[in-house]
N, C-alpha and C positions, 0 to 999 in steps of 0.2 A: 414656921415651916422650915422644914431644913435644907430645903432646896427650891431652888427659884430660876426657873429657866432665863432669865435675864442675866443670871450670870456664866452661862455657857454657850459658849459661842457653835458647840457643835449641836446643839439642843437649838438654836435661833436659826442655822444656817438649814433645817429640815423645815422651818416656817418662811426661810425667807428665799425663797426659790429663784429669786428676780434681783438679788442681792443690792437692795436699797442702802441697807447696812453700809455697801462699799461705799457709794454714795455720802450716806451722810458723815463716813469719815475723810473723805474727799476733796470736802464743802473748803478748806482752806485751800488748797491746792487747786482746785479750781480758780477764786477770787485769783491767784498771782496767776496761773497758765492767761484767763482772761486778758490783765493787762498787759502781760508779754506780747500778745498776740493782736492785740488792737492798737501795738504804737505804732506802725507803720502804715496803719488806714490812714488816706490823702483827703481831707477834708476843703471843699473850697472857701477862699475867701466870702464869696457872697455868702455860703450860710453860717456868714457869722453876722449877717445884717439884715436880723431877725426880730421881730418884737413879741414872738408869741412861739413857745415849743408844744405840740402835741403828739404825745405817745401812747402809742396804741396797741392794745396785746391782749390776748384773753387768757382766763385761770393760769398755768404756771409763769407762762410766755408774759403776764401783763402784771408778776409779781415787782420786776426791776421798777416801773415808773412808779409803785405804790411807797418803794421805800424810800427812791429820790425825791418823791413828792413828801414827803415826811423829814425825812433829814436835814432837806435843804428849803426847807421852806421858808428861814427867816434869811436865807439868805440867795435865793432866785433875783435876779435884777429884771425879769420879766416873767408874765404869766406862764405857768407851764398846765396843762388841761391833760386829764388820762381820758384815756377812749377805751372802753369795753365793749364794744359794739361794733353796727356795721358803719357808722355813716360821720364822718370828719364833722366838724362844728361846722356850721354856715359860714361865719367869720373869718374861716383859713383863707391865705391869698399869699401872694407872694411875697409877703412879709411874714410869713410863718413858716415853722420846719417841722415836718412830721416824720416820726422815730416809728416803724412797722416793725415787733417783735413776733415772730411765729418760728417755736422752737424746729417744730419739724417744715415749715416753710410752706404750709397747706392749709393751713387758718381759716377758713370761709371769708370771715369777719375782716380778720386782717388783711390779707391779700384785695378784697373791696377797697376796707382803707388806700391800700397803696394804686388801685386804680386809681380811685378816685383824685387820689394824690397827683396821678400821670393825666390823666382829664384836664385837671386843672393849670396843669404847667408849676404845679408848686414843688419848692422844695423838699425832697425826702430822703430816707438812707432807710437799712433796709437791718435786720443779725435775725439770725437762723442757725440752721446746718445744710439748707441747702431748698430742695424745692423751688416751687414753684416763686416763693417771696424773693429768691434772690437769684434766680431767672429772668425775674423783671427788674430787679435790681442793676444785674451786669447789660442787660439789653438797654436799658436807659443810662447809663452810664454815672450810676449814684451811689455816691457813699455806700460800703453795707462790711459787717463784721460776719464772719464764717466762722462759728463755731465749731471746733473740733473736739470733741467731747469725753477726750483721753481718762478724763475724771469724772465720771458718770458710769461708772456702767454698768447701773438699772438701766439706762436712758429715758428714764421717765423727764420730761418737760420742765417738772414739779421741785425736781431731785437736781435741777442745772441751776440751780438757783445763783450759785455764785458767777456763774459765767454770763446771765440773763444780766443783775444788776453790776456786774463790774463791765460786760461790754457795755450796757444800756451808757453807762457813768463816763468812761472815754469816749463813746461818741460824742456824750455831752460835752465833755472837756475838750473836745478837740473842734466842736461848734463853738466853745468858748461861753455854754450855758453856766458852766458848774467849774470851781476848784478843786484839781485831787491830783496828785502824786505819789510818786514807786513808795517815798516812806509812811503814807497813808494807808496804801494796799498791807505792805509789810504787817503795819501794824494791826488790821484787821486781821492778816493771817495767824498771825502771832498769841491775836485774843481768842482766836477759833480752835487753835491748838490750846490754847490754855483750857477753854469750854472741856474740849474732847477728854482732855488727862481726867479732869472730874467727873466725866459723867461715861466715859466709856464703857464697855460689856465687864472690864477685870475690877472694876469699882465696885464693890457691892452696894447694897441698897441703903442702908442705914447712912453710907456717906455720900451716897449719890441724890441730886436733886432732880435729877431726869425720871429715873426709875422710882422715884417716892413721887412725882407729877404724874405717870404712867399707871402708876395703882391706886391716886385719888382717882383718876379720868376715867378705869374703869368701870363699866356700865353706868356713867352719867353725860347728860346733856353738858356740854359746855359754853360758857360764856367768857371769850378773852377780853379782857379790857388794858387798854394802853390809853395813853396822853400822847401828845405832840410827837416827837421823832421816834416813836414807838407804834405809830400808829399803825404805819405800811409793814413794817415786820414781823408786828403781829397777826397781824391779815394774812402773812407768808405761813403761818404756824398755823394758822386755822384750814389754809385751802390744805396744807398739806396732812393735816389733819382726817379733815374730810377725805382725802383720796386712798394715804397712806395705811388708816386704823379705821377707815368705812364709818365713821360716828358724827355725829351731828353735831355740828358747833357753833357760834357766830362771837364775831368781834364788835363791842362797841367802843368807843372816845368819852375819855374825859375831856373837857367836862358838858357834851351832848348830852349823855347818860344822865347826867344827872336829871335835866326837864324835863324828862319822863319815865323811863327805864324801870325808877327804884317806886314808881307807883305800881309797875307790875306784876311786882314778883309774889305779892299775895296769893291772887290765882292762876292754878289750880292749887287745890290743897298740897299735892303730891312732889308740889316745886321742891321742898326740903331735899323730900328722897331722891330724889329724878337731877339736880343742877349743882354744877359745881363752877365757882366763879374762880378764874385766874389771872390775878394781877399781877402786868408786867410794871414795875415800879422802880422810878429812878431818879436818883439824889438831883440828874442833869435839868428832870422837870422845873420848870418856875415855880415858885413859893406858893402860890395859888393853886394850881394843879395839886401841887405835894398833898395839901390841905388837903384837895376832894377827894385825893388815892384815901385819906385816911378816913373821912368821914362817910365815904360812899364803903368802903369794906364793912364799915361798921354798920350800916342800912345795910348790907346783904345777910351779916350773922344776928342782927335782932330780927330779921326775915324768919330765922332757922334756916339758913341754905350755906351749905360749904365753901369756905374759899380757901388758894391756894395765892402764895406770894413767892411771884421771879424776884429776884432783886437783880439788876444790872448791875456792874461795880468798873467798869471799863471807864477809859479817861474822856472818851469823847461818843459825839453822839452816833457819826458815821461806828466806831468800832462798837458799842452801844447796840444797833442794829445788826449788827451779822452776832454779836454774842448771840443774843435773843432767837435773829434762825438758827443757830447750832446747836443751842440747849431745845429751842422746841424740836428740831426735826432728831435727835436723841429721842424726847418723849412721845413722841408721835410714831414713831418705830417702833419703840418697846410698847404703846400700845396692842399697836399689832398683835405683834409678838403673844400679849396676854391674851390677847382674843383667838388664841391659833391662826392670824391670818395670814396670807400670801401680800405683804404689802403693796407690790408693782402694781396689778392687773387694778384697770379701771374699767369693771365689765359692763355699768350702765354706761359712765361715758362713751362706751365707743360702742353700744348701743343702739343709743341716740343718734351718734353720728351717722351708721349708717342709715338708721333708717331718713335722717335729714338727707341723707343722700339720692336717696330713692326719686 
């Protein structure tokens, strides 16, 4: 084909009405505005004498605690619990801090959380952009980040991604959950721009891996799969999957997958035609894992079912995970893009919502 609307930007800009594009070239610039902007939150002593963090946030809003639960996981000094739902763990008490993420600050779910939160007399903080979450935030006098979303503007929830887990990340740091500094951010920004140079709209396709991921995913089912500090960013690439290019996807874990997973891809017959498996795969996995990336690919193509390989090549695993959302939210766009679609509008989500409103 001699022409390929992924490589012109004035051809994408009549699809992308809602300009997500802007967005997902953003995605760096974000991650640094975030932490500029959350060092001067005043954090109290006592919530750093804590034995238990629960964060709470739903689809875009609850992307941040999937990937901090992922990255840091070998090295948490206490339990941290995600909430996607309406209702705190039984166990929260005041030896617990509860993190209430709701992009737009109207959450159902969330904003419950954070009663529940004030019920209780427990400790909480609150990021958003404003609403109702951090209404109750400055009336209570709690912690909370206010997102300004200079770098967004889709303002899709989904599309804040950098600003969701890098404020999620200093708040933690500044409760004294998690380690991270300016030259940590820098360097995720740094690997986010290196992502962009390869996989931008003036790449073309044969040396881009974004838009070669975007015309396997064409009219197929997807299945992402990631290991250990892959796990939550991948999750990031599927919800936005789902919202961005309207297509149906799901993430699972190695090595979960493997005790059952690879018994079902037999049926229906149609799996071949209809699924395309994509492995985020990276040298940082343990030797064990490495092992099942390779042996579980190989049960998906004696399957007869497609598979696609990210390779990470980043030094660490925090920079590791923003590669991974920068290259997915690339392919997840130029889906779009191939499907004709308007990426922003989420027309059952908000749907749903109203009529949950009713």
């Amino acid at each position: 084909m001699s022409f390929n609307i992924l490589d012109s930007r004035e051809e994408i800009a009549k699809v992308d009405l809602g300009n997500v594009l802007g967005s997902v070239e953003a995605l760096p610039q974000q991650c640094l505005d975030a932490w500029e902007m959350s060092q001067n939150i005043s954090i109290p002593d006592s919530y750093k004498q804590i034995e238990n963090m629960v964060m709470c946030g739903m689809g875009g809003s609850g992307l941040g605690a999937r990937v901090i639960e992922s990255v840091y996981s070998a090295k948490l000094k206490i339990p941290l619990i995600r909430v996607n739902g309406y209702d705190l763990p039984a166990f929260a008490n005041e030896r617990s801090l509860i993190s209430c993420s709701s992009y737009s600050g109207s959450t159902e779910e969330t904003i419950q959380n954070a009663n529940q939160a004030i019920a209780k007399n427990l400790k909480w903080m609150g990021i958003g952009t404003g609403g109702k979450l951090l209404e109750l935030a400055e009336k209570h006098n709690v912690p909370f980040y206010k997102i300004v979303p200079k770098f967004n503007p889709s303002n899709q929830p989904r599309m804040a991604i950098g600003y969701s887990v890098i404020g999620q990340l200093a708040l933690a740091a500044h409760a004294g959950i998690v380690s991270i500094d300016k030259k940590e951010i820098k360097e995720i920004a740094d690997v986010m721009s290196e992502a962009i140079d390869k996989t931008k709209v003036e790449v073309p396709e044969n040396s881009n891996s974004s838009k070669k991921l975007a015309l396997a995913m064409k009219g197929k089912i997807i299945v992402y799969v990631a290991g250990e500090h892959l796990t939550g960013p991948v999750h990031v690439a599927n919800n936005q999957l789902n919202e961005n290019a309207k297509n149906v996807s799901f993430d699972f874990q190695i090595p979960e997958l493997n005790h059952h997973l690879m018994e079902g891809l037999k049926h229906p017959e149609t799996n071949p035609k209809d699924i395309l498996f994509v492995f985020a795969f990276s040298k940082l996995y343990s030797e064990r894992v490495q092992k099942r990336f390779e042996l579980t690919k190989q049960v998906v193509e004696k399957n007869g079912i497609g598979t696609f390989s990210i390779e990470l090549n980043s030094s660490s695993k925090l920079s590791q995970a923003f590669e991974l959302i920068q290259l997915g939210a690339y392919a997840n766009f130029y889906l779009s893009v191939l499907y004709g679609q308007n990426a922003a509008p989420i027309p059952w989500v908000d749907w749903f919502k109203d009529q949950m409103a009713k």
